[in-house]
N, C-alpha and C positions, 0 to 999 in steps of 0.2 A: 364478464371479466372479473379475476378477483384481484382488489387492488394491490392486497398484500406480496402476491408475485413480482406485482410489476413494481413494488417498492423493493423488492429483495434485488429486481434483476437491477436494477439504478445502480444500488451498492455497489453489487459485484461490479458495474462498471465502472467506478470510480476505485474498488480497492485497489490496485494496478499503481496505480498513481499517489494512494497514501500512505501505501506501504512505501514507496519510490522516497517519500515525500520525508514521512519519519525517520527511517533511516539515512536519509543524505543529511539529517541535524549531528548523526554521530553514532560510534558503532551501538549495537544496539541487539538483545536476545530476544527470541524468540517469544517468549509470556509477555514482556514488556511492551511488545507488538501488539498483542493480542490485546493486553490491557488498555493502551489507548485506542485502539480501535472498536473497545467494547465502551468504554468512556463515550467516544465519540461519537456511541450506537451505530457505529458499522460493524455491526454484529458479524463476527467472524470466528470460526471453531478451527480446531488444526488441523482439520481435515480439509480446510481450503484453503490455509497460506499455507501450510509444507507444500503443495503443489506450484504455488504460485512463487514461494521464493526459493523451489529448486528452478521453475522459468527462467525464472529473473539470475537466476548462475549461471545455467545454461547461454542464457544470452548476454554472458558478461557483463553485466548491468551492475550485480552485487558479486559480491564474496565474503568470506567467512573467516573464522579462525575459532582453532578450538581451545577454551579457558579452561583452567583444572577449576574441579569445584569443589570446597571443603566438605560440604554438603550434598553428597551423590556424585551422579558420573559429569562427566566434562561438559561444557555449556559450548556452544555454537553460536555466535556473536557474528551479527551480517554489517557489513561495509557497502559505501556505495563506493562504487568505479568513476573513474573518470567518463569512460562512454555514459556511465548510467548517469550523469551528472549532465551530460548532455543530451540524453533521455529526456531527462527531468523536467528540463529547461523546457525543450519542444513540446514536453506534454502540457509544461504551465502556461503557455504559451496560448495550448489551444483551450487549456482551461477557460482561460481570460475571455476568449475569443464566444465560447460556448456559453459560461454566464453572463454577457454583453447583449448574446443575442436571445437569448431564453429570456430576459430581462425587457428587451423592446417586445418582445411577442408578448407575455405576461402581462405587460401593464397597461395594454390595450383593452377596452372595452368591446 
């Protein structure tokens, strides 16, 4: 097995939930996304959130609004929803639940 996939596929399961995460702090574009999430080394290219945050429109979760930009074309700025806020909540939820239990398993000898 090579570890690095299985480090890659972790991310991916958790970006769902950071992206969820950063934008319910407030509306928020799309590079700026990218930038804490590559801060954060969840390494993420835009060829795998423009997929995941048209999901997350599709299922009402976020939404958008388009800014005029002095500098080039108009900017697309994502909001989280009320549903997505109760998303959010459910997901932190089992977050909580998942590092609790990863953590009794873990510390075991």
């Amino acid at each position: 097995m090579n570890v690095a996939n299985t480090q890659i596929q972790m991310r991916k399961g958790l970006l769902e939930f950071c992206v969820l995460h950063i934008i319910s702090r407030g509306e928020v574009y799309t590079s700026d996304l990218i930038d804490e999430l590559t801060l954060a080394q969840m390494i993420v290219v835009e060829g795998t959130l423009y997929p995941l945050l048209n999901r997350l429109r599709s299922a009402e979760l976020v939404t958008y609004r388009w800014v005029e930009s002095e500098a080039g074309p108009p900017r697309k700025y994502y909001s989280i929803t009320e549903e997505g806020k109760n998303f959010l909540l459910t997901l932190s939820e089992t977050w909580a639940s998942l590092v609790n239990s990863t953590n009794e398993i873990t510390s075991k000898n």
